[in-house]
SERO-960664 format. One line per field, with one value per residue: residue in one letter; x, y negated, z negated of N, C-alpha, C in turn; residue number from 1. Coordinates in steps of 0.02 Angstrom, whole numbers. Each point is the difference from the previous one (the first is absolute). Example, Ala and Ser with C-alpha at 12.3 -4.5 7.8 and 13.67 -1.06 7.14 Angstrom:
// residues 2
aa: (A:S)
neast: (660:-18)
nnorth: (284:-53)
nup: (-390:36)
caeast: (-45:42)
canorth: (-59:-59)
caup: (0:-3)
ceast: (45:-39)
cnorth: (-60:-55)
cup: (0:-37)
i: (1:2)
This chain:
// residues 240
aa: (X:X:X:X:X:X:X:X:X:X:X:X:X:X:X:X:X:X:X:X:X:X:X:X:X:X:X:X:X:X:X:X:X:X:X:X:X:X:X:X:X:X:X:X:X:X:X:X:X:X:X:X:X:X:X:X:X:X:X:X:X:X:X:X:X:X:X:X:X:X:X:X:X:X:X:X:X:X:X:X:X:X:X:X:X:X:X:X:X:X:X:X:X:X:X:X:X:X:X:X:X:X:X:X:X:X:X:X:X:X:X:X:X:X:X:X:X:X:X:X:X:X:X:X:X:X:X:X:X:X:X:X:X:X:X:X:X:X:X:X:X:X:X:X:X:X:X:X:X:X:X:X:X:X:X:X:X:X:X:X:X:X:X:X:X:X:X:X:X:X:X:X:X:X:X:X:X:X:X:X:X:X:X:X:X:X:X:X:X:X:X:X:X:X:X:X:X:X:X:X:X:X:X:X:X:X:X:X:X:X:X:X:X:X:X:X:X:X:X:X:X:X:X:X:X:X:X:X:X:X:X:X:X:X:X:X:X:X:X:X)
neast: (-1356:54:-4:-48:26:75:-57:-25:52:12:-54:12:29:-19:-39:72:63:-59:-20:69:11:-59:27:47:-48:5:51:23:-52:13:50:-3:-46:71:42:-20:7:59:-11:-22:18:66:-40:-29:53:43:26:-42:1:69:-23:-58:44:11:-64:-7:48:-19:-59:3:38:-59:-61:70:-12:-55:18:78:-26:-77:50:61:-72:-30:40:-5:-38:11:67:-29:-68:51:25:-78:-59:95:56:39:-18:-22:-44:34:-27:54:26:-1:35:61:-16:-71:10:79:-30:-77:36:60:-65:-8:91:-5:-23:13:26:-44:-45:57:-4:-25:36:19:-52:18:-66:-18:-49:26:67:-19:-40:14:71:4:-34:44:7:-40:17:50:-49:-62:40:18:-66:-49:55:-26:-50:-57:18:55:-40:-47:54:40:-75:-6:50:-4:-45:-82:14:47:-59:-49:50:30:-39:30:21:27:62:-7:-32:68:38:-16:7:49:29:-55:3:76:-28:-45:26:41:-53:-16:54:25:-63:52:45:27:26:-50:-37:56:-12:-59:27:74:-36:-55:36:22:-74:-12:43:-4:-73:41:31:-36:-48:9:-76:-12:50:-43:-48:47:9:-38:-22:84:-13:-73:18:46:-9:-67:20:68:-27:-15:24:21:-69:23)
nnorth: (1083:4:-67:12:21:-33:-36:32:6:-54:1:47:-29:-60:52:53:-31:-36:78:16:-52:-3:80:-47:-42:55:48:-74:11:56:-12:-20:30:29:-25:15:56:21:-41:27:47:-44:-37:8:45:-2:-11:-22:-41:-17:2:-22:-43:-17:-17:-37:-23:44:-34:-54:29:53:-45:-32:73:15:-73:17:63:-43:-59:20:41:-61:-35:44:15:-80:6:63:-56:-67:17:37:-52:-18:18:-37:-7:55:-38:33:66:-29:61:6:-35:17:6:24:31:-2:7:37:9:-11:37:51:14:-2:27:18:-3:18:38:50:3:13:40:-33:22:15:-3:50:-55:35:2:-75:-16:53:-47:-53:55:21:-54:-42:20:12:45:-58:-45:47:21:-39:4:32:17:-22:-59:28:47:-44:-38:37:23:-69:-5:68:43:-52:-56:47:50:-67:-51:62:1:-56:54:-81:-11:-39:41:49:-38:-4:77:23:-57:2:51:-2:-29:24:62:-45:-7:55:13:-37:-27:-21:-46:77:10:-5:-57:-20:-15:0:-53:-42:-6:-42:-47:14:-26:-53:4:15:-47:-37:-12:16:-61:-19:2:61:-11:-32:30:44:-63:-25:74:16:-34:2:82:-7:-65:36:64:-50:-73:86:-3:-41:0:87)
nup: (-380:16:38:33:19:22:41:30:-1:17:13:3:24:6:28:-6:32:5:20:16:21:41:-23:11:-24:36:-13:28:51:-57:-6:60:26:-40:68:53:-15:-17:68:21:-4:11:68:-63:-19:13:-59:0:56:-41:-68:29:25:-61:-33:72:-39:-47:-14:-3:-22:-21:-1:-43:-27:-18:-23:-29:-24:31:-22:-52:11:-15:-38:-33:-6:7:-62:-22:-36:-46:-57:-64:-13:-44:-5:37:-73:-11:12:-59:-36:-47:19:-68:14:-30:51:17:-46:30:67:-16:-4:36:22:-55:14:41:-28:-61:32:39:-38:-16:103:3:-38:43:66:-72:-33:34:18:49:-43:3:64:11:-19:24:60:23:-18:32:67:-55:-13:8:-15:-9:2:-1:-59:-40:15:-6:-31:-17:-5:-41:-41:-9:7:-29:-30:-12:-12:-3:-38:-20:-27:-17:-27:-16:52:24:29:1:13:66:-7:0:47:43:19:-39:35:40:-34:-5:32:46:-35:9:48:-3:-31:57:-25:-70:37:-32:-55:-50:45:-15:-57:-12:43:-47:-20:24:31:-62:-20:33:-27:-59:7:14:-58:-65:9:-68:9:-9:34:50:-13:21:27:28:-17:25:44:24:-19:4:55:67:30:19:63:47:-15:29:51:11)
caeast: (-28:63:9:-84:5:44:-39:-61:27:24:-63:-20:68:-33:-46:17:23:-44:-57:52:1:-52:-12:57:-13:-86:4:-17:-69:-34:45:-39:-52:-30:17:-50:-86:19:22:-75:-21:10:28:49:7:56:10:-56:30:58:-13:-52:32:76:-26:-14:61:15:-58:44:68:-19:-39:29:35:-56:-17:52:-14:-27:30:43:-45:-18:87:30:-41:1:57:-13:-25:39:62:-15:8:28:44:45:82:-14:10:3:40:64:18:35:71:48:43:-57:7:21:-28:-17:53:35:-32:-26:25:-18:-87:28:53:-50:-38:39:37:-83:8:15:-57:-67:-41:-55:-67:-56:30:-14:-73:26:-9:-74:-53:50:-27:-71:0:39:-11:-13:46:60:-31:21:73:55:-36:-46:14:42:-56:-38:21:59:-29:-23:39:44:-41:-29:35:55:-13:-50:23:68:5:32:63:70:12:-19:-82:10:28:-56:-49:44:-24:-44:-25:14:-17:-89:10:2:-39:-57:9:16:6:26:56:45:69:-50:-3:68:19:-46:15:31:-5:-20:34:25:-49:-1:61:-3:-44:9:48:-31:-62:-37:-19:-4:62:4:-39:30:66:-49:-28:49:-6:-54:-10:43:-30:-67:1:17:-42:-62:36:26:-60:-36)
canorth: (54:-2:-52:13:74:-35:-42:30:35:-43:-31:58:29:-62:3:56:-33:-33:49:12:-54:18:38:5:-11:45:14:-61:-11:20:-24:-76:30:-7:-63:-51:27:-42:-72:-19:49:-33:-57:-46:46:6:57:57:28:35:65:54:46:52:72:53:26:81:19:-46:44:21:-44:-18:53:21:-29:6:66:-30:-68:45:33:-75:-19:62:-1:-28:18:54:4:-20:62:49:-46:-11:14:0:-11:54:-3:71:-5:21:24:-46:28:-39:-62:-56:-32:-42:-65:-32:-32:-78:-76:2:-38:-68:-35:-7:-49:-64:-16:-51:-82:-38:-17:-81:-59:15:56:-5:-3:53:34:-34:38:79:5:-38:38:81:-15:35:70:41:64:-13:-33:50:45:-20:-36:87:58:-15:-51:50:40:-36:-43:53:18:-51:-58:19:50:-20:-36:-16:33:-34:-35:-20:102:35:-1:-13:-50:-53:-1:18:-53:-37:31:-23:-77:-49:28:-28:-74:9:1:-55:-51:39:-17:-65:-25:-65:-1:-24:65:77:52:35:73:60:16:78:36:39:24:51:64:4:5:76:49:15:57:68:-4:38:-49:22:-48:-76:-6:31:-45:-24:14:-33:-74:-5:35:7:-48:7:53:-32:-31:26:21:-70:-24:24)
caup: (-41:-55:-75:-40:-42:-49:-30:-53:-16:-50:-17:-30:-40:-27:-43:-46:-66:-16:-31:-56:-59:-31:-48:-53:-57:-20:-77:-55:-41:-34:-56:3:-10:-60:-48:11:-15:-49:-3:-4:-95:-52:17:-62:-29:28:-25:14:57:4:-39:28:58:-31:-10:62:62:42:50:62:29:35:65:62:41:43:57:20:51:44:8:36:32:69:27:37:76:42:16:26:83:52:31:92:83:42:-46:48:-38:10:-92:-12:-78:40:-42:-32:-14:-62:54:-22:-107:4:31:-65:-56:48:20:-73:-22:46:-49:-57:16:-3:-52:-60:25:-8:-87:-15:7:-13:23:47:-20:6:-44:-75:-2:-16:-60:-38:11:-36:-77:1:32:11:53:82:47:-5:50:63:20:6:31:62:49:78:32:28:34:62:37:66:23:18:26:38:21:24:56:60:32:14:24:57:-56:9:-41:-33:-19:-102:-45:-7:-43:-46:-8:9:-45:-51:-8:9:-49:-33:5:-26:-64:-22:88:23:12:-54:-1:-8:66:26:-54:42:85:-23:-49:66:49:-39:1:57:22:-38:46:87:-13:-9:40:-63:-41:-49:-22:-17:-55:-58:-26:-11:-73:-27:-5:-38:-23:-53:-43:-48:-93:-70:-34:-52:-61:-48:-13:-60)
ceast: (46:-10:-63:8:44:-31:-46:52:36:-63:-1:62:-18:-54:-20:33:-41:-28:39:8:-47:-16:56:-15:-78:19:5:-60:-39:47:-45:-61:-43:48:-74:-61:26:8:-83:-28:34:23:37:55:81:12:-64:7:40:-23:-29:43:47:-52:-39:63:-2:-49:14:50:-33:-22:58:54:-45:-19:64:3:-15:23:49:-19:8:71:25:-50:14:72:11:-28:46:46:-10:-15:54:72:62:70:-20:-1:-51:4:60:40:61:78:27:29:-61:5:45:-10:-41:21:22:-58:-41:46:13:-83:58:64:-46:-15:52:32:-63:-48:17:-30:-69:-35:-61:-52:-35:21:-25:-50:-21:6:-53:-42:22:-30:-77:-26:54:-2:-14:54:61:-12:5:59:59:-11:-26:28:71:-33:-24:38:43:-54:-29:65:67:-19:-18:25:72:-19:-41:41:73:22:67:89:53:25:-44:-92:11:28:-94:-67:29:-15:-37:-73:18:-10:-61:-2:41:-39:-59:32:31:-19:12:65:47:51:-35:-9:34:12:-77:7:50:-18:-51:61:30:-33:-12:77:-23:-37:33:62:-15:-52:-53:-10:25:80:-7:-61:56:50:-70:-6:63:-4:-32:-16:26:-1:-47:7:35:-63:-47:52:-14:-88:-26:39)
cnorth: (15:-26:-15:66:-18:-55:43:61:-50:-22:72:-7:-63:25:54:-66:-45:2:19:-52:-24:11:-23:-10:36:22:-25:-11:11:-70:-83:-4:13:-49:-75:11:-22:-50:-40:32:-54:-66:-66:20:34:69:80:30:52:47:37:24:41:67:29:20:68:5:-44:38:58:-13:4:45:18:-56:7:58:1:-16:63:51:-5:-11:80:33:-45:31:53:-2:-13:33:45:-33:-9:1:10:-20:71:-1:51:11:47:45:-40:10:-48:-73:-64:-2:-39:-60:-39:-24:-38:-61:-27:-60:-78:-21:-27:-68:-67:-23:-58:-56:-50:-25:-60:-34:30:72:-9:-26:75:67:-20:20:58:25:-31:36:55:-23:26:64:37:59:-7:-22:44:47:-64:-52:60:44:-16:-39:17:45:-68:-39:27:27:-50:-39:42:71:-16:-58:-1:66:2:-35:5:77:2:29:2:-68:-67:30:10:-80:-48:31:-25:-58:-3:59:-24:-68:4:35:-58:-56:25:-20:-80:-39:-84:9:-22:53:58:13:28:72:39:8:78:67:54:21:65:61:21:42:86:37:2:34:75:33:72:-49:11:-29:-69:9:23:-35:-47:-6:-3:-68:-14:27:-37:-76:-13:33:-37:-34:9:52:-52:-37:33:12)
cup: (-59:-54:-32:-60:-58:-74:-52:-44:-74:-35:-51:-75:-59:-46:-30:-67:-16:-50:-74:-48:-38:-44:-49:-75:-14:-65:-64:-24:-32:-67:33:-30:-74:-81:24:-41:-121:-20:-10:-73:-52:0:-44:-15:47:-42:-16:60:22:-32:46:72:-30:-4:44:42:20:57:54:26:38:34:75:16:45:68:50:54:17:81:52:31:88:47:29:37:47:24:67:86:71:31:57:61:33:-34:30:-52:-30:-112:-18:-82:39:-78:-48:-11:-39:0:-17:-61:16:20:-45:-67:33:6:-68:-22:42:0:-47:25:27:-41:-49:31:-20:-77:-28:-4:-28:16:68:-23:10:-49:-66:-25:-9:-85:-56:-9:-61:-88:-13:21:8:33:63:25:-25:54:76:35:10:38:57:65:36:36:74:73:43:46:37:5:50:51:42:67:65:67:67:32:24:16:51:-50:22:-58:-22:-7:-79:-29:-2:-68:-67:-31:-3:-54:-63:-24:-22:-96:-47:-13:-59:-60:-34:71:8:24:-51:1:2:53:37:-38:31:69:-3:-17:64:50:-20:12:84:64:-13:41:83:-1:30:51:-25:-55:-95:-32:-36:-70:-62:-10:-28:-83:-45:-19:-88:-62:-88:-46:-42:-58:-48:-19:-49:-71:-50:-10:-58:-69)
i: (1:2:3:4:5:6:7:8:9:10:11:12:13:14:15:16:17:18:19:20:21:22:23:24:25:26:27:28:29:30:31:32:33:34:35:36:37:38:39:40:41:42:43:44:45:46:47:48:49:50:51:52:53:54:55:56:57:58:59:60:61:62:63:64:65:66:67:68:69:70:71:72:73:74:75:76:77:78:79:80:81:82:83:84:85:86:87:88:89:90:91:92:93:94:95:96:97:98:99:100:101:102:103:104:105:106:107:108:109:110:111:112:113:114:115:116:117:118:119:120:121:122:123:124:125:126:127:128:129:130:131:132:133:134:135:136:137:138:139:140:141:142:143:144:145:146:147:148:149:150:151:152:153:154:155:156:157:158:159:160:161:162:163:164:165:166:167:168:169:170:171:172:173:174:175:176:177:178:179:180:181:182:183:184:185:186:187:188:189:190:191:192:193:194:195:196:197:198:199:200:201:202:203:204:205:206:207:208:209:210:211:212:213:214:215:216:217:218:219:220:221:222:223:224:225:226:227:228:229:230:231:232:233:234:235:236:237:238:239:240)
């Protein structure tokens, strides 16, 4: 009876994060959606293209806040549900003290020490791509590389995720939660075997470390939007 219960209990936990990934690229679709629907309006024509997405970018940007509040609607409800079903690392908003700015700063600066060991070999295909985009949709992709996407992703890769599967709380469930999150977020952004995937595995374990730290989500998004925040807004400085 135990282990029937254990079973459907993992079967459950499979198809909360299922359901979560799922949704990972829902707020993208208003920006696919109506680069497809341009692609068909000017199929000769490369540069008409671009024009006409340069001059729907604000409305694409809204499209995909609105599909974004949605999106983050969905993930924290599921967040929430779980907790109350069952919450034995007793994760909590935890009152803030001086000691976490610091912390967030230390691992801000071990992002930053990666980042520049990894400068050698080049840029990310999935960074290249970003900026490429940042030229045509500067607003959409500032909004969903700065803003949106720490919200999104700390709530399934790290919220959702590290809390279905990795409830019991002692050492090795956090070294496993840790790892093996921080990977599952590396794959999502480089999923060949190369250095990058080493630099986003980091870069999760990082984020991932913050949240079992604290065991407040609201930490790992806010190193999160450190991360993120400050590239996009250059990118988008320098697009417009």
């Amino acid at each position: 009876m135990r282990r029937k219960h254990y079973i459907w209990n993992r079967v459950g936990a499979l198809a909360v994060f299922g359901l979560s990934v799922l949704t990972l690229y829902f707020y993208q679709l208003p920006m696919l959606v109506i680069s497809l629907v341009v692609r068909r309006k000017f199929p000769h024509s490369h540069a008409a293209r671009l024009a006409e997405l340069g001059r729907l970018d604000p409305w694409i940007a809204l499209a995909t806040l609105v599909f974004a509040l949605v999106q983050i609607g969905l993930l924290y409800w599921l967040y929430r549900h779980q907790l109350k079903k069952r919450n034995p690392l007793h994760i909590q908003r935890k009152k803030f003290r001086l000691e976490s700015l610091f912390f967030l700063f230390l691992m801000y600066a071990l992002v930053l020490a990666a980042n520049v060991a990894v400068q050698q070999f080049g840029t990310p295909a999935n960074q290249e791509g970003v900026m490429a985009e940042m030229k045509i949709l500067p607003l959409t992709l500032f909004l969903l590389a700065g803003v949106l996407a720490p919200f999104i992703e700390e709530l399934i890769f790290r919220g959702i995720f590290m809390n279905v599967f990795w409830q019991k709380d002692n050492q090795v469930n956090s070294i496993c939660a840790i790892l093996i999150s921080g990977l599952v977020f590396g794959l999502m952004h480089e999923p060949h075997l190369s250095v990058f995937l080493l630099l986003y595995s980091s870069l999760g374990w990082i984020l991932a470390y913050t949240y079992r730290y604290h065991r407040d989500l609201r930490y790992s998004i806010g190193l999160h939007m450190m991360i993120n925040f400050p590239s996009a807004l250059v990118a988008l400085l320098q697009a417009l």
